[in-house]
C-alpha positions in Angstrom: 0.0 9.3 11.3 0.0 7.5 14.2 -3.2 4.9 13.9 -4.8 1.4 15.6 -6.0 -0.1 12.4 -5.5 -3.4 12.0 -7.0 -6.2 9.2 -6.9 -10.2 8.5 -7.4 -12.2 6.2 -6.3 -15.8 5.9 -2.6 -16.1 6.1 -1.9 -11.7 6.0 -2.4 -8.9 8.4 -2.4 -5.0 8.0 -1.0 -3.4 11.1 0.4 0.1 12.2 3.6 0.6 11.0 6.2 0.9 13.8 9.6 2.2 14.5 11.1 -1.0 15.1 10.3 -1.8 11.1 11.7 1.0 9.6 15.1 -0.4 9.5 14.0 -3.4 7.3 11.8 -0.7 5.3 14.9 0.9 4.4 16.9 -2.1 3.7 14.3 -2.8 1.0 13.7 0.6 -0.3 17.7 0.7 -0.9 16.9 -2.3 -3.4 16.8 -1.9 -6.9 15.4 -4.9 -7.3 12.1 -4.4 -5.8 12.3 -0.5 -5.9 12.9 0.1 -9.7 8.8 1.8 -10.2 9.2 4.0 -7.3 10.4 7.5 -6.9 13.9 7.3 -7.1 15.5 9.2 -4.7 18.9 7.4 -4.3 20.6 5.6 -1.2 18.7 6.2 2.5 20.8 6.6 5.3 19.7 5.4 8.7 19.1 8.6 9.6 17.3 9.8 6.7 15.0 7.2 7.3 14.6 8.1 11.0 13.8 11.3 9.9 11.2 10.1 7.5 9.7 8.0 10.4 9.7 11.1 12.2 7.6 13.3 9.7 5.2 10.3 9.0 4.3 10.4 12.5 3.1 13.9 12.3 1.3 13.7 8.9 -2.0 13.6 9.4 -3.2 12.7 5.1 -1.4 9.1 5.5 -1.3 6.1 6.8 1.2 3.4 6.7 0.6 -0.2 7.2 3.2 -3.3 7.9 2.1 -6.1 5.8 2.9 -9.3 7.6 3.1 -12.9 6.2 1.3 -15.3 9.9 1.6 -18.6 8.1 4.8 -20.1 6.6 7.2 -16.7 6.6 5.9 -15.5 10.0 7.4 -11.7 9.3 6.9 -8.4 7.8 7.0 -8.6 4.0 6.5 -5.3 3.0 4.2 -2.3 3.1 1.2 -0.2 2.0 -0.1 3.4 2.4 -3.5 4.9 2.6 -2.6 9.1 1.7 -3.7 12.4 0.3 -6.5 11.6 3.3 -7.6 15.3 2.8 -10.3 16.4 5.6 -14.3 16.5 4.6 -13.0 14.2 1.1 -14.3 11.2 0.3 -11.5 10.2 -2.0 -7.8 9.5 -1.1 -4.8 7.8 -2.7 -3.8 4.1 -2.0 -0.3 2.8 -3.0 3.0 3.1 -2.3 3.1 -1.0 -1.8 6.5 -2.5 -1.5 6.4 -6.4 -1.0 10.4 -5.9 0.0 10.6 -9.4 1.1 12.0 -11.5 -2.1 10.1 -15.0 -0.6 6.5 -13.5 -0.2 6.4 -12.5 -4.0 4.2 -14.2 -6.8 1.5 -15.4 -3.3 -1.3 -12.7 -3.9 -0.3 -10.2 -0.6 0.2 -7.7 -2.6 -3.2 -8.0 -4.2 -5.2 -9.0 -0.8 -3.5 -6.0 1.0 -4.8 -3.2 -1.4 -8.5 -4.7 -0.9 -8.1 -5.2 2.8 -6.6 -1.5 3.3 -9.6 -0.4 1.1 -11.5 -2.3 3.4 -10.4 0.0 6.4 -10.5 3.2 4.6 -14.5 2.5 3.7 -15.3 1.3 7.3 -13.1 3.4 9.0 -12.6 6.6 7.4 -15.5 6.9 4.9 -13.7 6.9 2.1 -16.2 6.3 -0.9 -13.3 6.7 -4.2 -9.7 5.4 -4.7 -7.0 6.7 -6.7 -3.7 5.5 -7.8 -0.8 5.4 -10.8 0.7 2.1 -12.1 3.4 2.1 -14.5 2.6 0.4 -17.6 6.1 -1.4 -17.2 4.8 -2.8 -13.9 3.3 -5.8 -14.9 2.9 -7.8 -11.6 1.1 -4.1 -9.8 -1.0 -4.0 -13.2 -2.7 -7.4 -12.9 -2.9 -6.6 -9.3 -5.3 -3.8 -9.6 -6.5 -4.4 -12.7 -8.3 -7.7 -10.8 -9.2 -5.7 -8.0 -11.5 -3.5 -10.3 -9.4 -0.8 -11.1 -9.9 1.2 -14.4 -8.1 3.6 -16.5 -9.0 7.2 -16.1 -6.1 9.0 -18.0 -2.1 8.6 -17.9 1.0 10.8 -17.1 4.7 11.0 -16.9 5.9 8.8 -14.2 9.0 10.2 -12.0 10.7 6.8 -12.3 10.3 7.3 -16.5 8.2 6.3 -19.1 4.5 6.8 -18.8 2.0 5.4 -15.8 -1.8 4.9 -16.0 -3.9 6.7 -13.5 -6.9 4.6 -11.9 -9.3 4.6 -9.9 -12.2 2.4 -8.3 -15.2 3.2 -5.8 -16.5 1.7 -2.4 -19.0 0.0 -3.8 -17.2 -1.5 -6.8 -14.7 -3.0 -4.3 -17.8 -4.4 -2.1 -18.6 -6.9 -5.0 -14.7 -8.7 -4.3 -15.2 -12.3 -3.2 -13.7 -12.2 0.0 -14.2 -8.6 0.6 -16.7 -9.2 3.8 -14.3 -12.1 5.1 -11.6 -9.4 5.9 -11.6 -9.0 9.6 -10.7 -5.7 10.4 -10.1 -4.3 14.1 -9.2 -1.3 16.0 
């Protein structure tokens, strides 16, 4: 969906995702190295991804976010989605990350980016309870959420293989993060 949220916080910033990044979206995507705990879906074509663009635009249960890097890299690094936004539900899924951009790993976006998404969907959208799967091979996502707050509610079969933990963690839980209120968030 088409949305005006933005965040900040120190050296990262949330903003709507645009057509002009979907190139560099796909580039990474199309990377095995950074896309191995997705949903595999094989090579994306430009137009494919177009397409995609397209249909995100009309979707009203997600939104996308551009995660840029504004202090040394200066650039998108990757990206992050807000979905299953049902209507009158206080509960939606957050995920989908990609930090596609090989120089912005091991820095703590990733990490900083699901809490200042969160951030938007509590202030913004009302959203009281988040949900999300991490697969148990996915060390670097694990820590990630798992010092957010995050906890273990059960575990599935993950479309990528092997098995992936489903988790969860409320509003209020994330209100008690450090640097929660320092997020900056417009619209």
């Amino acid at each position: 969906m088409k949305h005006k949220y933005y965040a900040e916080y120190k050296n990262i910033k949330l903003r709507p995702l645009e057509e002009k990044d979907i190139e560099q979206l796909r580039i990474w995507r199309n990377d095995l190295r950074t896309t191995r705990f997705l949903r595999p879906i094989g090579q994306i074509t430009k137009e494919m991804q177009v397409q995609w663009f397209e249909n995100y635009i009309k979707d009203d249960e997600q939104i996308i976010f551009a995660i840029d890097e504004i202090s040394e890299l200066n650039r998108m690094v990757g990206s992050l989605a807000l979905y299953d936004l049902k209507p009158n539900s206080d509960t939606c899924e957050i995920g989908k990350i990609q930090i596609g951009d090989l120089e912005a790993h091991g820095k703590g976006i990733g990490r900083c980016s699901f809490v200042m998404a969160m951030k938007i969907a509590v202030e913004k959208l009302n959203i009281k309870n988040f949900v999300a799967e991490v697969h148990r091979d996915n060390i670097a996502a694990r820590t990630n959420y798992f010092k957010i707050g995050f906890r273990i509610i059960g575990e599935q079969l993950s479309v990528a293989g092997g098995i992936e933990d489903k988790i969860e963690i409320t509003a209020e839980e994330l209100r008690n993060i450090n640097y929660y209120n320092n997020i900056k968030i417009t619209k």
